[in-house]
N, C-alpha and C positions, 0 to 999 in steps of 0.2 A: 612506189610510195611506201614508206617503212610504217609501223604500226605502229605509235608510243607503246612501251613499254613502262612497267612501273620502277619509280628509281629503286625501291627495296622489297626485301620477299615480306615485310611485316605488313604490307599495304596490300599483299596477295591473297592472304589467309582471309580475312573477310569474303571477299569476293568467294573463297572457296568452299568454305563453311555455308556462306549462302547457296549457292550450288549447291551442295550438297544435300543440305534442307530442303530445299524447293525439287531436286531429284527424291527425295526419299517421300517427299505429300504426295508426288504426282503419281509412283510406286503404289503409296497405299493405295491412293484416290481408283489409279487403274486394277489393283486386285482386290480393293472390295468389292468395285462393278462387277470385276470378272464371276467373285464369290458368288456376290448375289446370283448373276443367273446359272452358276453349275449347280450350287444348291441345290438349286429349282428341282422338284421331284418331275418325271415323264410326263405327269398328267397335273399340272398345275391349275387351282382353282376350277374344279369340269363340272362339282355338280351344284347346279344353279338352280332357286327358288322365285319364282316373282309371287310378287306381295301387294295386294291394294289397300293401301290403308282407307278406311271409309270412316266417316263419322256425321253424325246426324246435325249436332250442336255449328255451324258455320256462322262465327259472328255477320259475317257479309253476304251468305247465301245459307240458311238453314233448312236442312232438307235435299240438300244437293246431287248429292248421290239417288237420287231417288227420282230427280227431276225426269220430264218426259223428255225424251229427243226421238221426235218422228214415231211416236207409238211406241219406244223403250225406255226404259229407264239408265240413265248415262251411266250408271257401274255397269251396268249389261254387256251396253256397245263396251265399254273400257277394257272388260274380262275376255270377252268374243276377240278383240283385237289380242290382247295380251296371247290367249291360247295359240294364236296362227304363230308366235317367234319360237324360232328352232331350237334357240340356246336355254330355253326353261324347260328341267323336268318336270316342274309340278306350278299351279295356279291357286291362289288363296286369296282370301277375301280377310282382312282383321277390322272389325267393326267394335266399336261399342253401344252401338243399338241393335234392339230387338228387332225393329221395322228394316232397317236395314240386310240383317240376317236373315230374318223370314222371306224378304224378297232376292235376296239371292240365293238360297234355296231352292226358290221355287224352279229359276233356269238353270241349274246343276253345279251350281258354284259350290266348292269348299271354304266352309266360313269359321272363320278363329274368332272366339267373343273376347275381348280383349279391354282393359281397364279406362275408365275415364279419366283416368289422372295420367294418361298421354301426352305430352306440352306440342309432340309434334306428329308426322309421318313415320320420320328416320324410330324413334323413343316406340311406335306403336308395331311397325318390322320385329323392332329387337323383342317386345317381348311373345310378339308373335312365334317367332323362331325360335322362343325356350319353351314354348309349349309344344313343340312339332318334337317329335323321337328323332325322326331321320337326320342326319348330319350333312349340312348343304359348305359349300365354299363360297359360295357369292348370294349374295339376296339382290333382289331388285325393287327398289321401289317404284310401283306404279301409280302415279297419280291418277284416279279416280275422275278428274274433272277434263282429259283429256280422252274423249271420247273415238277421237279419228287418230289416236298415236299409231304409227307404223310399228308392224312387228320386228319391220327391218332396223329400225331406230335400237328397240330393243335388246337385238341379236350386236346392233356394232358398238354400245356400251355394255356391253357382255364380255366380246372379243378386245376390246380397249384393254378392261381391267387386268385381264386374263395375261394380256401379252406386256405388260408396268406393273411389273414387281415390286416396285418404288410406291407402288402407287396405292390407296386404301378406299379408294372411292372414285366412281367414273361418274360423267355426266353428258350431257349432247346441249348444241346449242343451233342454232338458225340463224338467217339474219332477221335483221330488226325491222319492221314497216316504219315510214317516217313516222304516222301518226300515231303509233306506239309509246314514239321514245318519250315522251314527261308521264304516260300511263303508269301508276307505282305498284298496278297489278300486271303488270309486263316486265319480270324481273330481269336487267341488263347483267350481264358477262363479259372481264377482257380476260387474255389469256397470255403466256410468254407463247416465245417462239418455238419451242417444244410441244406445245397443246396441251399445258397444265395451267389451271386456274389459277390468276394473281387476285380477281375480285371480282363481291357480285353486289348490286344495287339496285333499288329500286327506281332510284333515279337515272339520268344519262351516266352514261360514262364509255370512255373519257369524254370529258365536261371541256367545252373550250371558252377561250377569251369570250367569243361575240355572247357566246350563250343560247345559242342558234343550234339547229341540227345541221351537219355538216353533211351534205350529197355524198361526198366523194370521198365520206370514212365508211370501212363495212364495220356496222354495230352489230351486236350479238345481239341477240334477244335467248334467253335460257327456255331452255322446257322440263318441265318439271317431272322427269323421269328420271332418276340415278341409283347406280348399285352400288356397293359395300362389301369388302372383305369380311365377311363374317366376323372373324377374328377382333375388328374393329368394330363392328357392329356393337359387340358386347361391352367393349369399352365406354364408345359415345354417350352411353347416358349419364356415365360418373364423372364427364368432364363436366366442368361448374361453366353456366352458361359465361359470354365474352363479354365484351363491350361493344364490337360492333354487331355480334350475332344480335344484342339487346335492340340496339338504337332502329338495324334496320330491318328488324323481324323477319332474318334469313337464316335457318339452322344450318345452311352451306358456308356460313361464316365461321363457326364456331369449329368447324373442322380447317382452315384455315389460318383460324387465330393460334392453333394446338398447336402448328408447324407438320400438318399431314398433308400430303400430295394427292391431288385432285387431278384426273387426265377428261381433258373433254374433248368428245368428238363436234365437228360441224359437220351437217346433216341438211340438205334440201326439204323441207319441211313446213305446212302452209299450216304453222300452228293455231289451233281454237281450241285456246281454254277458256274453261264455263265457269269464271268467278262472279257473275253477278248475272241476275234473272236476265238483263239486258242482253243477254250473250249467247241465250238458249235461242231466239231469233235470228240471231246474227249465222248460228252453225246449223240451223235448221235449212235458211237460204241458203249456204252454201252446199249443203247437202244436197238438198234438190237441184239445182243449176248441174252439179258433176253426177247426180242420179247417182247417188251412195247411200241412200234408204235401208 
C-alpha cells in the first residue's frame, strides 16, 4: 500500500516547521531537566533543622501543647519523637509563650521565643530560622499535636525533598479511616501520578455523585508534618495570603496557588492528632492497649 503523498511542497513546510518546534520544546524541556540535576552541588540540601512550632493561644484547644498524655506533656512526647529521626541535626522548640518555654526547658529542649503575630506554623519556622546563626538547607515543621509521629515519617520527607529538585516543600500522607472523611479537622489530600500535591481540603475529596464515602477509593488523610527548602521558607511569608488558602484555612494551599511543587510521601501511619480535648482520650487508650507509655 502506497502512502499518500502531498500534492505540493508548500503543504509540506507546515508540517515541517511544526516538527521542528515541537523537536526544539522537547530539546529544551529534556536539557533543562538534565540542568537541573547536574547543577545539583555533591551534597544537596544535607543540613537539616526540625522545628516545633508551639503556641499557647489554640482557638479550639488552648493550652495544647502543654496538655497531659500519660503523665507528659504532648510537646515532650512530640520533641522525644522528633530527636530519635536520623535526618535532623539539631531540635528546637519556637513558641510564643513563656509557659510554654519554661516547660520545655525544663526536659532539655532548645526553645526560640518567637512573635505573636505568627498567622501560622510555616510564618513561625521562618522567623525561627532567622534567629539561629547556623545555616540549615531544609527546615521541618513538626506539628506539636502529633505526639506518636514516627521518626521514620520524618527521615522519608527529608529524603523526598532532598532527592525533587523541582520540588520546595515535602509532606507525607496515610490513608484515610471511613469515619474520618466529613471530620474538617482530618485534613484530606489528592495527589498526580508522580506523588506531587494537586490539593488539600478539609472536606472529602474527591467528592463523588452519591455524596457517600466510597470503599473501594484509597483517600489520603494528611499529617501534619512537612519540610521546606529553606530558600523558600524566607520567601513564604511575603506571598499575599490566596483564595483558597483563605476559604479553607490550609497555608499548604497558598504554596500551591503560587505554582510551587509540593512532593508527598504515603506512609503506613495510625495517625492521632490532638485537636480537641476529646482526643487526649482517644490517644491515651490507644497508647495503653499497644503499651507505648
Amino acid at each position: 500500500m502506497r502512502i499518500c503523498e502531498p500534492s505540493s511542497s508548500s503543504s509540506v513546510k507546515p508540517w515541517i516547521f511544526h516538527g521542528l518546534a515541537v523537536g526544539a520544546a522537547v530539546a529544551v524541556a529534556i536539557g533543562a531537566h538534565a540542568y537541573l540535576y547536574l547543577r545539583l552541588p555533591s551534597k544537596f540540601r544535607t543540613r537539616v533543622i526540625g522545628i516545633i512550632p508551639a503556641r499557647f493561644a489554640s482557638s479550639r484547644f488552648p493550652g495544647k501543647p502543654l496538655v497531659q498524655i500519660l503523665g507528659k506533656p504532648m510537646i515532650q512526647r512530640t520533641w522525644e519523637r522528633a530527636k530519635l529521626a536520623s535526618s535532623l541535626d539539631h531540635v528546637v522548640v519556637a513558641t510564643d509563650d513563656e509557659k510554654i518555654a519554661e516547660c520545655c526547658r525544663g526536659f532539655g529542649a532548645d526553645v526560640l521565643m518567637t512573635s505573636e503575630s505568627c498567622r501560622n506554623g510555616t510564618e513561625r519556622c521562618n522567623e525561627a530560622l532567622e534567629m539561629i546563626g547556623k545555616k540549615y538547607d531544609i527546615v521541618v515543621n513538626i506539628q506539636g499535636d502529633e505526639p506518636l509521629i514516627e521518626p521514620e515519617i520524618i527521615d522519608g520527607i527529608v529524603k523526598a525533598l532532598q532527592a525533587t529538585p523541582d520540588a520546595v516543600f515535602s509532606t507525607a500522607v496515610t490513608s484515610l479511616k471511613p469515619e474520618d472523611a466529613f471530620d474538617p479537622n482530618r485534613v484530606k489530600c489528592i495527589v498526580d501520578n508522580r506523588g506531587y500535591a494537586i490539593y488539600f481540603s478539609r472536606g472529602l475529596i474527591p467528592f463523588n455523585k452519591s455524596g457517600k464515602v466510597n470503599p473501594k477509593f484509597p483517600y489520603l488523610l494528611h499529617l501534619g508534618i512537612q519540610s521546606y527548602d529553606t530558600k523558600f521558607l524566607k520567601i513564604y511569608p511575603e506571598l499575599p495570603p490566596t483564595p483558597l488558602q483563605l476559604e479553607e484555612d490550609l497555608e499548604q494551599l497558598k504554596v500551591l496557588e503560587n505554582g510551587y511543587k509540593m512532593k508527598v510521601i504515603k506512609v503506613d501511619h495510625e495517625a492521632h492528632g490532638v485537636d480537641a480535648p476529646e482526643d487526649v482520650e482517644k490517644i491515651e487508650r490507644f497508647m495503653r492497649e499497644r503499651n507505648l507509655g
